[in-house]
Structure formats: C-alpha cells, structure tokens
N, C-alpha and C positions, 0 to 999 in steps of 0.2 A: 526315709522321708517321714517328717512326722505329719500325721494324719489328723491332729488332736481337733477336738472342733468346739466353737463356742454353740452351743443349742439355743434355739429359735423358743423365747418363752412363752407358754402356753399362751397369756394374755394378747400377747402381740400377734400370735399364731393367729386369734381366730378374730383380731381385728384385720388383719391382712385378707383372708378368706374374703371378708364379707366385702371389701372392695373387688371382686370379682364378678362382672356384670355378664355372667354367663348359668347357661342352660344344665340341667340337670347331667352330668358326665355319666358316663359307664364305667369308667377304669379313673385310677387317679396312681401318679406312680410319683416317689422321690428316689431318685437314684445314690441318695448321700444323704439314708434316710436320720443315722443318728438316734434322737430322741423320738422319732417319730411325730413330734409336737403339728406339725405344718399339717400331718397326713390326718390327724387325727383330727385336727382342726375342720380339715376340709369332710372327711367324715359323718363330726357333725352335725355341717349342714348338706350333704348328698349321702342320706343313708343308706342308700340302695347304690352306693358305687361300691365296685370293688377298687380294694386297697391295694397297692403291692410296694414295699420298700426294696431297696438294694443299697447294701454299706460293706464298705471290706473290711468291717468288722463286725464279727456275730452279732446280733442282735436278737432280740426274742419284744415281741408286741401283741397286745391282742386286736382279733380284728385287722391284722397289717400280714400280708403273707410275707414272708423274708427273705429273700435270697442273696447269698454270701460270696461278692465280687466286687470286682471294679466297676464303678458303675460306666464308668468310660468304655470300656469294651462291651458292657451289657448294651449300652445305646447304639453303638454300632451293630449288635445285632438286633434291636428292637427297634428300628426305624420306622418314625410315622406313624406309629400305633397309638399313641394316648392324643385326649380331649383336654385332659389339666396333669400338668407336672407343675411340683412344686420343688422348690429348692434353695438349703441352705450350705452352699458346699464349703470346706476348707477354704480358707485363704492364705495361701503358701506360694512357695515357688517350685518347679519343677527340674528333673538336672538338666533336660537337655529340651530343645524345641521337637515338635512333633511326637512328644513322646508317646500319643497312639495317634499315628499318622492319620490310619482310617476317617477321622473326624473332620479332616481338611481337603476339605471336597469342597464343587458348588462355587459358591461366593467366598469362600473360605479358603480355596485351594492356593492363593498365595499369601497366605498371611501365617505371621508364626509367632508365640509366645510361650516365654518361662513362665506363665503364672497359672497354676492349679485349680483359683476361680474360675481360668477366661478360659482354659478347657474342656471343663465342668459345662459351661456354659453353651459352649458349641455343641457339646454331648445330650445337653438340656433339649435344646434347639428340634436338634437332630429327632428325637423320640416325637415330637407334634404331628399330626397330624394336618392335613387342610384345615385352616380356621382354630386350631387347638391353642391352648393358653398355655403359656411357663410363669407362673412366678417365684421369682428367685432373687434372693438376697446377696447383694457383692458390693465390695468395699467401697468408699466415696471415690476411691482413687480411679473406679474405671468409671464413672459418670460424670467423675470434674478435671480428670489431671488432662493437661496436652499429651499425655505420649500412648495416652488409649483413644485419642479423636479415631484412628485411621479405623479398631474395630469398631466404635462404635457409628462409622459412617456406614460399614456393612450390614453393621444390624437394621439400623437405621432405614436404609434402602432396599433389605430384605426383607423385613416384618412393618408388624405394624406397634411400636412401643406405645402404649396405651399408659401408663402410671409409673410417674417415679413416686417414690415414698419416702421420703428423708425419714432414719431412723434417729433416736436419742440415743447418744453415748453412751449411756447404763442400759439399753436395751440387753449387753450380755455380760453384765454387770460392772467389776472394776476395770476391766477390763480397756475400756472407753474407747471401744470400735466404733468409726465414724462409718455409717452405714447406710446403704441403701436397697427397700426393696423396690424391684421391677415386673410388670405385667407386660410380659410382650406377643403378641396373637402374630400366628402363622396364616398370616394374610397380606395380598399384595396391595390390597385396598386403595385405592389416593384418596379416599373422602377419609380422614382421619384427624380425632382429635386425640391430642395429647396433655393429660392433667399430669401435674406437678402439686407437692404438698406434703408437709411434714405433719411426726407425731412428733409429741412430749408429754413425757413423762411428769404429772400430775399429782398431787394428795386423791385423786378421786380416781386415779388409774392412767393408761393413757389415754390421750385424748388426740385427735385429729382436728388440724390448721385446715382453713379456708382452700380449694383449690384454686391452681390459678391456671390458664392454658400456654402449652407453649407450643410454634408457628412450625411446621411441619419442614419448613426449609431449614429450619434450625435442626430437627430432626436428621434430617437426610443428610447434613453436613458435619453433623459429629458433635455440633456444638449446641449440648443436650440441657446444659444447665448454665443459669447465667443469673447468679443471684441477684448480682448490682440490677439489671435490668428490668427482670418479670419478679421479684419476692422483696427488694429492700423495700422500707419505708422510707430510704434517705432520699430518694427524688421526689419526693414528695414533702415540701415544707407544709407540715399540718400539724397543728396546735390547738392542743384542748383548754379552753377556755377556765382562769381561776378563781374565778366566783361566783361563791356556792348563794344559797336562796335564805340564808340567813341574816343578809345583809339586804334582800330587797326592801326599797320602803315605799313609800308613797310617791316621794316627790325627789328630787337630786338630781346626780348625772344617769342621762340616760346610757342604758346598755344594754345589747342585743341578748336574746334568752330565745330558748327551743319554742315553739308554736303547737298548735293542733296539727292534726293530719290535716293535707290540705292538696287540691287537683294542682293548685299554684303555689306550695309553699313557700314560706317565706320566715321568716325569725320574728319573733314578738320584741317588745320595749319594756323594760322593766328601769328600774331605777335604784339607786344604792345615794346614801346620805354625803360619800366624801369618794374620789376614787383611789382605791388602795393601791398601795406600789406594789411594783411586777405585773400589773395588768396584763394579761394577752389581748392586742387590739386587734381589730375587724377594719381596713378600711375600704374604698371604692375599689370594685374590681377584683375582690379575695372572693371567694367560695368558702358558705358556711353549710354546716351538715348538722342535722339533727342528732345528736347522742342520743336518746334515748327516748323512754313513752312512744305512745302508739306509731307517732312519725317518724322513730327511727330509721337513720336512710336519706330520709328525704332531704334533699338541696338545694340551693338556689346558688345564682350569680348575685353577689350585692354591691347595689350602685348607691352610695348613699356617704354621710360623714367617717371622720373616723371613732368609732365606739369600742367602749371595749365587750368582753363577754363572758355569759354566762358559761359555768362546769358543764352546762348542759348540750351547749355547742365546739364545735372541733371548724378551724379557719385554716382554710388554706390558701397560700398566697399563689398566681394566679396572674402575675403582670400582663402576661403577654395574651393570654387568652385561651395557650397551649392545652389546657386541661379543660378550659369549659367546653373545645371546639371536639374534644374527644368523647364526652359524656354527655355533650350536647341533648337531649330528647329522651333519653336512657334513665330509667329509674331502678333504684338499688332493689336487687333483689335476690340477694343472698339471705339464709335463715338469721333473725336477733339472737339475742341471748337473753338469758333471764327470766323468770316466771310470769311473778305477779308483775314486774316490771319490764319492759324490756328496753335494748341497748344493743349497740353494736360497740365494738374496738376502733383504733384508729385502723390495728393492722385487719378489720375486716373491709375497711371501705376502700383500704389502699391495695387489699388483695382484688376487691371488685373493681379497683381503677386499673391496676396491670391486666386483668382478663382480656378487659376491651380492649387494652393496647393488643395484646396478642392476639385477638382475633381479627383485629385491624390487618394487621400485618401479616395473618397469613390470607384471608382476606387480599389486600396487595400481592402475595407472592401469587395465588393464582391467576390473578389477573394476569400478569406477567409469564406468564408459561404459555 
C-alpha cells in the first residue's frame, strides 16, 4: 500500500487551528502525524498541551512525542481519550473492507468502505472524548459525491459537524487536491449550528470567504454541501452599477448613487451630462445596496422610475418580492473591507443573503419536529 501523503502547509495549518472555538486541551494527538505541521500549529496556540503524534512511519519532532504504528489500531486502543485530534490522513484506497474491523462498532457496525481517508476517520472519531474536537482534512469527494451520503448521514446524526472549510487546489501544491477540512465535536447536541466557507489562496497569503450556515436537517441527511443553493451568486441576479463619479455634473439624466448612513436608507440623485451605453438600470421594485463608504450594507426596496446607477451601488432584481420578504427588517451585518475606505463585495452580501435563507429553513425544520 502506498502510504505517501500530501503534508498539511504550515500556513494553512495554523489558519485552520484558529477556527477552533474551543477551551484550552490537555493532550492534542495526530494519529497520521507526517509533518507534524497541524500538531504544531495547534501547539502554538495551546502551549501548555501535550503533544503526541502516531505515523507508521518514523518520524522524529520536537516537542511532538512519536510513536511508530498504525494509527488505526493505536485508536482502537486509545479510545475516548483526547479533547483535539487533528488530521491529515492519506487518501488512498484499501485491499479489502474492514480492514481493521475493531473500528466498525457503534453507529458504524454496518457500514463498510475501501477508502483509507474514511477509516482514518472512524479511527479519528473513535479517540474523542465527550465533547472533544477532530479536525481533519479529506477529500471533496466525501463531502459532495453521492456515494459517501450514507457515511456522512452517520456522522452527521452522530456528531455534531461544526465547519466545513473548502480548501484551494494548491493548498498541497501541483498537485490540485480538491479538499476539505472538517471540525466535527463528539456531542449529541440538537441545538447546532453549522458554518460552511472557503479559503483562497491570495498575493497576501490565504485568506478566508464569508461564512454561510447550513440547516441541520441537511446535515443529518448526508446532504452536507449544496453550492447552487447556500454559496452561488447565480440566484441572485445582482449588478454593480457602471458609473463612476467622473461623469457626475450638475444637471442631465438623473441616476441613483450611494447615500450617507442612514436609520432609513435610501440612494441619493446625482446626474451625468448624456447617458452612456451598457448602463446597469435600477427600476421599481429592484433592491439597491450600498458598495461602499460608511453605509456599506445598507438597502432599501426602490419604488420609484427607471434610472440607472452609480459604481457605487449593486441592484438587484427582486420582481416578486421573494428577497425583500427574506431580508425584510434585517440589516447587514457582516465585517466591510478596506481601511480608509470601506466596502463590501457582491459575494459578501450574497453570502449574507444565503445565511438568512439557511437559518430560515432550519428555523422551519424545527418547527416541524
């Protein structure tokens, strides 16, 4: 079997850590430690944890005690003992199923798989404690393909998944592993939320996307990621407006422009001398959004001609009412960007329109229970 592993890079290592919304651990253990990058990460920031890796292959670390096995049979005898495991295990396939039976207990006992991640991962599982954390990196294919719904309905209705993290294809470099890591807590919990949310890979490093939430029924039924629904921007017909402040004048055709902050916002009037072709228009009934300056965020329904609009605002069309009737009373309140100036994206206002949809709807589902 080839063991070979892509290693977990520093960088990403200790942006992962710090999405970990948990209490200072005692032990912190990778069972497929590798480079050690994850452990060390978590290190860190818990300096007072003890370290322990396991790889079945020698490894030497400082600060990381090492011990030279499978980590699969280490976890069957080390059950329940850790607060944070962390993990980036091979992803390969296995020769046969069960191939350390021990592990398919529980909620497990009739499920079977050739793949080396989703073993790893029951192994992962297995070591938590009450309330203890795994985060663990495994391929897109078990978080989107149909033919891993069935484990991920038991993880799902077993734990409580707390974060997916879409990784960037260069994360383990040419390679262009389509990846993901996961936060999953050994709790039975039902009061549970679940964020979704990518990084990418940046001139200024990586950087982490808006989260968005996703409905816990969707959780418990395997169906963990749904891009078209909770992350595209394509339900959303929303258009940034393509006239800049260079052309406003005194007097001409009027056209809608960004405002002051205001309790009741609303879009200012400005004017331009001719109106230039490709306009993006604004008419009755669209939803315009402030881009940027102090009122970033801020929206309104517009009842009014059709005009067109300033770079400054973002229009969304809006016929039916569908979107105002969702955002109704609700003001944006996700972090801007920018310093001296600030701004939002389209995809942050569309990632704050899917939230509410998803908490609408799990919202609904407990209704329904």
């Amino acid at each position: 079997m080839d063991y070979s592993k892509f290693y977990t890079p520093p960088d990403v290592a200790l942006l992962l850590i710090k999405e970990l919304d948990i209490s200072q651990p005692k032990a912190i253990i990778d069972i497929c430690c590798g480079s050690c990058n994850l452990l060390r990460a978590a290190g860190a920031r818990w300096k007072k944890a003890r370290l322990s890796g396991v790889d079945i292959a020698n490894h030497v670390s400082s600060n990381v005690e090492i011990t030279q096995m499978d980590g699969r049979k280490f976890a069957v005898q080390h059950s329940e003992r850790y607060a944070l495991v962390v993990a980036n295990p091979p992803f390969d396939s296995i020769n046969k199923t069960h191939e350390v039976p021990e592990l398919y207990c529980g909620a497990f006992s009739q499920f079977t798989t050739k793949r080396l991640e989703i073993e790893m991962l029951l192994a992962n599982l297995r070591l938590l404690e009450t309330n203890g954390t795994l985060l663990i990196i495994l391929p897109s294919s078990f978080v989107e393909a149909s033919s891993n719904k069935g484990i991920r309905k038991l993880v799902g209705q077993n734990y409580h998944v707390k974060r997916f993290i879409k990784l960037p294809e260069d994360t383990f470099g040419a390679a262009n592993i389509n990846s993901y890591a996961l936060v999953i807590e050994n709790s039975s919990n039902r009061q549970r939320i679940t964020k979704c949310f990518s990084i990418s890979h940046e001139d200024q490093g990586f950087v982490a996307s808006r989260k968005v939430v996703i409905p816990q029924n969707s959780i418990r039924n395997g169906d963990w990621i749904n891009d078209a629904k909770y992350l595209s921007e394509k339900k959303l017909n929303i258009r940034r407006g393509n006239i800049s402040s260079q052309f406003f004048s005194g007097s001409g055709t009027p056209i809608l422009h960004t405002a002051k902050r205001s309790a009741t916002w609303k879009p200012s009037v400005r004017y331009i001398d001719t109106c230039l072709e490709g306009c993006v228009y604004a008419e009755s009934g669209d939803i315009i959004v402030s881009r940027i300056g102090k009122s970033a965020g801020q929206w309104c329904k517009y009842y009014g001609e059709r005009l067109p609009i300033s770079d400054c605002v973002y229009r969304i069309k809006d016929i039916d009412d569908s979107i105002f009737n969702i955002i109704k009373g609700k003001e944006y309140n996700l972090s801007q960007k920018g310093v001296a100036t600030r701004y939002i994206t389209i995809k942050d206002f569309t990632s704050w329109y899917y939230s509410i949809v998803a908490q609408q709807n799990e919202e609904t589902s407990s209704c329904e229970k």
